[in-house]
C-alpha positions as CSV (number, residue, x, y, z in Angstrom):
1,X,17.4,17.3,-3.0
2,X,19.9,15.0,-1.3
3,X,21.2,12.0,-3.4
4,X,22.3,8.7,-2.9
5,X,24.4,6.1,-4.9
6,X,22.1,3.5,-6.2
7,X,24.1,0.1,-5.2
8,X,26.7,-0.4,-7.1
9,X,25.4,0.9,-10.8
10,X,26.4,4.5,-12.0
11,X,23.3,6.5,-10.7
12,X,23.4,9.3,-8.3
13,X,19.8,8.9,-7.2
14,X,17.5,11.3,-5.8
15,X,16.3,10.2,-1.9
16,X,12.4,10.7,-3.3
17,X,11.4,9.1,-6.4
18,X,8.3,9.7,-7.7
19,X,6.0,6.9,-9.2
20,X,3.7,7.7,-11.6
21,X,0.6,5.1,-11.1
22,X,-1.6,7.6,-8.7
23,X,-1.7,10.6,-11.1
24,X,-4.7,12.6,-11.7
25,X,-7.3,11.1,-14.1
26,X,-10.3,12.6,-16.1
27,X,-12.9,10.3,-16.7
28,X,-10.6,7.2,-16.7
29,X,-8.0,8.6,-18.4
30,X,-4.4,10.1,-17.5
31,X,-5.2,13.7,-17.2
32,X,-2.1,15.1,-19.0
33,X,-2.0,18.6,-18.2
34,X,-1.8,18.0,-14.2
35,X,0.5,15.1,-15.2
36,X,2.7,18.0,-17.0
37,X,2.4,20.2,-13.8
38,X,3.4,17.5,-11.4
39,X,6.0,16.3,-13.2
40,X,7.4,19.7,-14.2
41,X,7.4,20.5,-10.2
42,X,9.0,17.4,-9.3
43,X,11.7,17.3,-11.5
44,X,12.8,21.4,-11.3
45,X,13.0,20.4,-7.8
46,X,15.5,17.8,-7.7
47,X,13.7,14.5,-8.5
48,X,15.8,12.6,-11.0
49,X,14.6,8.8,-10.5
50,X,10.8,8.5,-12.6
51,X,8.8,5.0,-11.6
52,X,6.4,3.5,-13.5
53,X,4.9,0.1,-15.4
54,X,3.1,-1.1,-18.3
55,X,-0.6,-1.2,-17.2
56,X,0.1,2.3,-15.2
57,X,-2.8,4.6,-16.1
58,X,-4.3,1.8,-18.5
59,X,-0.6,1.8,-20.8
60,X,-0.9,5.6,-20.8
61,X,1.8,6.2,-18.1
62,X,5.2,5.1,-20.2
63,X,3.3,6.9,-23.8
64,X,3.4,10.5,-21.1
65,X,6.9,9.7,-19.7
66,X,8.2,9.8,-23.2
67,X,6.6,12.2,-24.2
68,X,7.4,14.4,-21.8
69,X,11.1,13.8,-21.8
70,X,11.0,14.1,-25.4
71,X,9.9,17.6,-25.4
72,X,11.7,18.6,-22.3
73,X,15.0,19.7,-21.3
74,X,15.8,17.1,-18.4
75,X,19.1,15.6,-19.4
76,X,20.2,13.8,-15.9
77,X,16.8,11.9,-15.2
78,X,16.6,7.6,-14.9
79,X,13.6,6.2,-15.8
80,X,12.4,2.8,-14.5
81,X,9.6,0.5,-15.8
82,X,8.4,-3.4,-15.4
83,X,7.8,-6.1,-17.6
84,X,4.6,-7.4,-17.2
85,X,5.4,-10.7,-15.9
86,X,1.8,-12.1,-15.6
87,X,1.4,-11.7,-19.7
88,X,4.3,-13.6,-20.7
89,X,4.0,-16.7,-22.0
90,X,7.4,-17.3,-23.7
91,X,11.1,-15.9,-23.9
92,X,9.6,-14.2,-26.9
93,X,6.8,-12.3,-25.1
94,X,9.8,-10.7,-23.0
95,X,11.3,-9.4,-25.9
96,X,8.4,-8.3,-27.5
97,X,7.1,-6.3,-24.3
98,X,10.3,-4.5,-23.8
99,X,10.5,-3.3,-27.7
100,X,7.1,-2.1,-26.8
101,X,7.6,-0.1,-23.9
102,X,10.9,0.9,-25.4
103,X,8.2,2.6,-28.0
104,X,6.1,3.8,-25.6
105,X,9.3,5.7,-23.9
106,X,10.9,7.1,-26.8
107,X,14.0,5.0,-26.1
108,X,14.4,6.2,-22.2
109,X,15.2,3.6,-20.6
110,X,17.5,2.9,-17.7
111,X,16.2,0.6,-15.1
112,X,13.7,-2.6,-16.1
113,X,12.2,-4.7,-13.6
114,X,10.4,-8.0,-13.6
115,X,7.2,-6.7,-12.3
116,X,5.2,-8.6,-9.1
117,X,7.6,-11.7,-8.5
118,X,6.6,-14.0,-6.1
119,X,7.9,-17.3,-6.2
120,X,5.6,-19.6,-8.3
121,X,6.1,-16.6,-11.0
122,X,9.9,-16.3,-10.9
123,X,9.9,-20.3,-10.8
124,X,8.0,-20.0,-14.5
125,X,9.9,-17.3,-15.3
126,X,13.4,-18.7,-14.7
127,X,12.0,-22.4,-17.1
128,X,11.2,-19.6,-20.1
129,X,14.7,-18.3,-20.1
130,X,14.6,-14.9,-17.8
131,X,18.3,-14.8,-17.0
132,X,19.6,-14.8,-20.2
133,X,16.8,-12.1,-21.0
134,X,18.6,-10.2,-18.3
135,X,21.5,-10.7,-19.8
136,X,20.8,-9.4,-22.9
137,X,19.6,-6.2,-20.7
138,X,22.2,-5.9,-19.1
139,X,25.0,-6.1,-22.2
140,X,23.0,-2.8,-23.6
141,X,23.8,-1.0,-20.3
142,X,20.2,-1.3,-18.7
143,X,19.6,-2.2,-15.0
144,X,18.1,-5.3,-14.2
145,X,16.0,-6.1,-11.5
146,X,12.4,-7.2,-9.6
147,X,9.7,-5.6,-7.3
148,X,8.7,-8.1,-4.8
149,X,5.2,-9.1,-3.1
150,X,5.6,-12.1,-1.1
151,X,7.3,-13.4,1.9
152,X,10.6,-12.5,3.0
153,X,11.8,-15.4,2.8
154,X,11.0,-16.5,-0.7
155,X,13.2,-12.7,-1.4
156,X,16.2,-14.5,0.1
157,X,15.7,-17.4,-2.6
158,X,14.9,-14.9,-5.8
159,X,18.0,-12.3,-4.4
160,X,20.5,-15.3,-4.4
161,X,19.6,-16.7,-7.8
162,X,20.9,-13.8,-9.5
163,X,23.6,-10.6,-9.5
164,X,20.5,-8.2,-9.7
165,X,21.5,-4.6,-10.1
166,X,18.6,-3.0,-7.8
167,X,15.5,-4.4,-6.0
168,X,11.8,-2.6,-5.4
169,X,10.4,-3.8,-2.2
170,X,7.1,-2.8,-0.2
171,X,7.9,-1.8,3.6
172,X,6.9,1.2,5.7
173,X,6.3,1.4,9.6
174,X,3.6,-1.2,10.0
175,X,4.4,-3.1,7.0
176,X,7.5,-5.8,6.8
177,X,5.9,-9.1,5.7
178,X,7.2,-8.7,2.5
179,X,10.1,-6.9,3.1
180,X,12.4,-5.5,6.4
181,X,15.1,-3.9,7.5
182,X,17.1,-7.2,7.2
183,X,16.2,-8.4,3.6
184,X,17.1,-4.9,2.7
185,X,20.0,-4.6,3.9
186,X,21.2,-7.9,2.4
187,X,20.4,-6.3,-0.7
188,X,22.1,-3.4,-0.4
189,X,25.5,-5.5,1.3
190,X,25.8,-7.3,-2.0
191,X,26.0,-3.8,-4.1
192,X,22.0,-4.1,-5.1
193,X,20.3,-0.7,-5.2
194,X,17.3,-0.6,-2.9
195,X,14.5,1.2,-4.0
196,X,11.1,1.3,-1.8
197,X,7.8,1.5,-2.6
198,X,4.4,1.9,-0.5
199,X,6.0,3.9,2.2
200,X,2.9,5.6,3.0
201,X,0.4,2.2,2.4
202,X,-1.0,3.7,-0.6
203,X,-2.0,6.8,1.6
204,X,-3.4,4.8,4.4
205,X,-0.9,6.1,6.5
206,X,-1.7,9.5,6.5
207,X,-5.9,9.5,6.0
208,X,-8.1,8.5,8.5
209,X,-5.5,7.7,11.1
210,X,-7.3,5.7,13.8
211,X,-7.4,8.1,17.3
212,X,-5.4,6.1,19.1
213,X,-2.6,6.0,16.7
214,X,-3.2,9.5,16.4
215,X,-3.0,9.9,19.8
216,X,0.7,8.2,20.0
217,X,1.8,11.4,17.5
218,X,0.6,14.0,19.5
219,X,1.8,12.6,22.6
220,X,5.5,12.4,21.4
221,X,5.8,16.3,21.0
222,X,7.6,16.7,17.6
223,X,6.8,18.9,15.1
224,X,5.9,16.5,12.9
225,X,3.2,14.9,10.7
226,X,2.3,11.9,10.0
227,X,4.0,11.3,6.5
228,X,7.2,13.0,7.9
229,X,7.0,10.6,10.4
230,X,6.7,7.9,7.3
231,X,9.5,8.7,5.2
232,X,11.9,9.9,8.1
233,X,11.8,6.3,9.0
234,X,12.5,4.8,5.6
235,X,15.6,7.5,4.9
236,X,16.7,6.8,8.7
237,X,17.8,3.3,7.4
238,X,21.6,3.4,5.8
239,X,20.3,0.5,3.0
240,X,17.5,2.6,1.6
241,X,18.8,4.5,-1.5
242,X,15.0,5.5,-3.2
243,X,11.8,5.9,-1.6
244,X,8.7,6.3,-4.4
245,X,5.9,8.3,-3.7
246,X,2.6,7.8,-5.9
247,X,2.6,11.8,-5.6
248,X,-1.0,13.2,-7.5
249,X,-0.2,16.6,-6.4
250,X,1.4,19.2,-6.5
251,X,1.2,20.3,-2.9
252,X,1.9,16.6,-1.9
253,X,5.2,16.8,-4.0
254,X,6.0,20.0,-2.8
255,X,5.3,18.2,0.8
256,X,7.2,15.0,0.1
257,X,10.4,17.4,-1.6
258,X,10.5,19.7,1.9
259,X,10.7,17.1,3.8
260,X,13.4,15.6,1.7
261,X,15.7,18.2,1.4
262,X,16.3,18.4,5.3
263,X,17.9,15.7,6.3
264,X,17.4,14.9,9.9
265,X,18.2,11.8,11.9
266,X,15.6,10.0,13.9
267,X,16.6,9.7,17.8
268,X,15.8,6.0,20.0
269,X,13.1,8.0,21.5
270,X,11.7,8.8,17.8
271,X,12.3,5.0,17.2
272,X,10.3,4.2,20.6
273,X,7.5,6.2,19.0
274,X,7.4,4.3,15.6
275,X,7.3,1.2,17.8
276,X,4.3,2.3,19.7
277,X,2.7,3.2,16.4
278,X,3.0,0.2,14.7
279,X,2.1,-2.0,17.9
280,X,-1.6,0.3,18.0
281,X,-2.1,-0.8,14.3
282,X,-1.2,-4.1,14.6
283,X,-3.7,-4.1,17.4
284,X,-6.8,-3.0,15.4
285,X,-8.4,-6.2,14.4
286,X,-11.7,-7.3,13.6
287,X,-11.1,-11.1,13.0
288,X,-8.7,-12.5,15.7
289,X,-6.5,-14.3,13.5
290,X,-3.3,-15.2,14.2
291,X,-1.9,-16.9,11.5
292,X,-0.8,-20.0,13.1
293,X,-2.0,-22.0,10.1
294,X,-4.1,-24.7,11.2
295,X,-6.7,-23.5,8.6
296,X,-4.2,-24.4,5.5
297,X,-3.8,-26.1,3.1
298,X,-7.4,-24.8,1.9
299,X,-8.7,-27.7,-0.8
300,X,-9.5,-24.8,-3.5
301,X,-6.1,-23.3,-2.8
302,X,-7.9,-19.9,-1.1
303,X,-4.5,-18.3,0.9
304,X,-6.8,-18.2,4.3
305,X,-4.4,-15.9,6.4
306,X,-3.5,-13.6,3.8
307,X,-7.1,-13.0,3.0
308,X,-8.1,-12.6,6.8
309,X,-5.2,-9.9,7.2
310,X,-6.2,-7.7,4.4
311,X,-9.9,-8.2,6.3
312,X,-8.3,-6.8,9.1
313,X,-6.2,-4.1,7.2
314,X,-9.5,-2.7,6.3
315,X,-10.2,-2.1,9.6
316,X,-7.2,-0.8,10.8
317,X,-6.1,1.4,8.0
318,X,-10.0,2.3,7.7
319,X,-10.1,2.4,3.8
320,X,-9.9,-0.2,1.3
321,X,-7.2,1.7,-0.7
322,X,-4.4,0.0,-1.2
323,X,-6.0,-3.5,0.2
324,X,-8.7,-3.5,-2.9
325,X,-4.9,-3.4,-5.3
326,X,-3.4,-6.5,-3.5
327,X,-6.8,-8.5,-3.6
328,X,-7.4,-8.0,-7.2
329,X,-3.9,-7.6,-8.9
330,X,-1.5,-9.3,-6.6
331,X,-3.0,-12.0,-5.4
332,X,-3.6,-15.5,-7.1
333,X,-7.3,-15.7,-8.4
334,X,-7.0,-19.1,-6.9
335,X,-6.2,-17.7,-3.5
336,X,-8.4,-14.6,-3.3
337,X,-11.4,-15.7,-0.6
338,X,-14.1,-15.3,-3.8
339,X,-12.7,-19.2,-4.3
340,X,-13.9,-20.5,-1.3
341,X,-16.5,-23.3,-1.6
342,X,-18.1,-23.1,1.8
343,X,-16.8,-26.5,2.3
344,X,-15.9,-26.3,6.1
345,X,-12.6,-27.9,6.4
346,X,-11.3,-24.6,7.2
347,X,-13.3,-24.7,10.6
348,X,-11.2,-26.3,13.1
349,X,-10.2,-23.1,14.0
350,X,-8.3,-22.1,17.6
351,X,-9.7,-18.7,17.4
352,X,-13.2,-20.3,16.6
353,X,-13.5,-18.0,13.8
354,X,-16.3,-18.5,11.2
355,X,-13.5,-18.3,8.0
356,X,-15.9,-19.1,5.4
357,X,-17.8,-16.6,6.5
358,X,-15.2,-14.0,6.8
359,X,-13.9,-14.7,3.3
360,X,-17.6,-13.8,2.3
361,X,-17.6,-10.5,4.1
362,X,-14.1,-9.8,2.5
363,X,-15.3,-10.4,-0.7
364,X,-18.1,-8.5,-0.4
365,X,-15.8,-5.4,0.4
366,X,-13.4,-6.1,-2.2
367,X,-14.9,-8.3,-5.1
């Protein structure tokens, strides 16, 4: 398994991470012998760098990583996990989480990250005191630093406040709203570790791929699948240390490890490609938005374009997988499009879209 430095901090990192929110469950719950399996298999095989979070698998995730680390023999192995930023209330809730998951992890800590930021939640966060709580992280020798779901811009703001140790950002080949190539590698220029996350869209980009994006593929003439494609891409870029994979398999590891373990540059014609790729799924729309904005500010506070794109992102990545986690978990109840009144002042629309009733039919799919 190749390795990279991660940032500046003391970790040789494995290229593939593996994030342990997708694992296989048995009526609701973490189904620990294939959680065994997987994670045996993943780590025999050169994956050092464990992700996971405090609601993963309903609290059960961190309770399995400890335990399994506890009872066996994988001495050279960082372990990452989040503070639930939407539950705390106080300086003292940060503490009290942390001792928690601390618990929960049998002490194996190395990495903790302030879970979801977006700016009105690291704005709260900074008033109850989170840099000296990173501080305090930091002076018992554990990494600090954030996953990220909003704009890039508002990572710019966050990434400047503080000398953060690694950042956790969403981008792939259609994907870099959140995060792209240039936000990353501002991270990683100022010694930040870059870890990625979603490179596959929650397994959008490899299921039900849309014909003619499919088409693009088998027109370029490599030897390649689709998730090669995916991670080839992310690894290609010199700033990306870690790439997670929610892997809830053991061929899909075994898939994910090949494919790291040969490194392999990507070519301008390969880059061409990826171009073409993401220009076909950008083009799949069934609401012509273009986010120019007139609709906004909505009165009720319902984020109008953001709502309209993961419309479209249903149609385009054909599944509500990974669109169902951003409506419900990511996005503000406030902005989600189940807080629109119906009131109409969203309707001077240039595309003469119907919004409310859009943010109906998204609802209807998501709520």
């Amino acid at each position: 398994m190749i390795q990279r430095k991660l940032g500046s901090t003391d970790i040789e990192a494995s290229v593939l991470g593996i994030g342990v929110m997708r694992f296989p469950e048995v009526d609701g719950r973490l189904d620990r012998p294939a959680a065994d399996r997987i994670m045996a298999f993943a780590l025999d095989n050169g994956i050092n760098y464990i992700d996971t979070g405090y609601t993963y698998h309903g609290g059960e995730s961190e309770v399995f990583i400890g335990d399994f680390l506890s009872e066996n023999d994988y001495p050279d192995v960082y372990v990452a996990t989040k503070l639930p930023t939407w539950l705390v209330r106080d300086r003292r809730d940060m503490e009290s989480y942390l001792n928690e998951q601390m618990e929960r992890l049998r002490g194996k800590l190395d990495i903790y990250l302030l879970h979801n930021l977006k700016m009105d939640s690291w704005l709260a966060l900074k008033d109850m005191g989170v840099l000296e709580f990173l501080d305090s992280l930091r002076d018992e020798g554990i990494y600090a630093g954030f996953s990220f779901h909003d704009t890039a811009d508002v990572f710019f703001d966050i990434f400047d406040a503080y000398d953060w140790d690694l950042v956790q950002v969403q981008h792939n080949i259609v994907d870099d709203e959140q995060a792209n190539p240039a936000t990353i590698a501002h991270a990683r220029s100022q010694g930040a570790g870059t870890v990625i996350m979603e490179p596959l869209r929650g397994g959008s980009l490899v299921r039900n791929i849309p014909p003619e994006v499919m088409e693009i593929y088998e027109m370029a003439g490599r030897p390649r699948k689709p998730v090669e494609w995916c991670l080839r891409y992310l690894w290609d870029m010199d700033a990306v240390d870690v790439v997670l994979s929610g892997m809830s398999s053991i061929s899909e590891v075994k898939e994910n490890i090949k494919i790291a373990s040969s490194p392999e540059e990507l070519t301008e014609d390969d880059h061409a490609i990826l171009r073409e790729v993401k220009r076909a799924y950008r083009m799949r729309k069934t609401v012509p938005c273009s986010e120019c904005g007139y609709c906004m500010p909505c009165p009720e506070g319902v984020d109008i374009p953001r709502n309209l794109r993961l419309l479209n992102d249903i149609y385009r990545f054909m599944s509500t997988r990974g669109v169902r986690t951003e409506y419900r978990k990511i996005m503000g109840e406030a902005e989600r499009a189940s807080n629109c009144s119906g009131c109409g002042s969203c309707m001077p629309c240039p595309q003469m879209i119907d919004i409310p009733s859009e943010l109906r039919r998204l609802h209807e799919k998501l709520g």
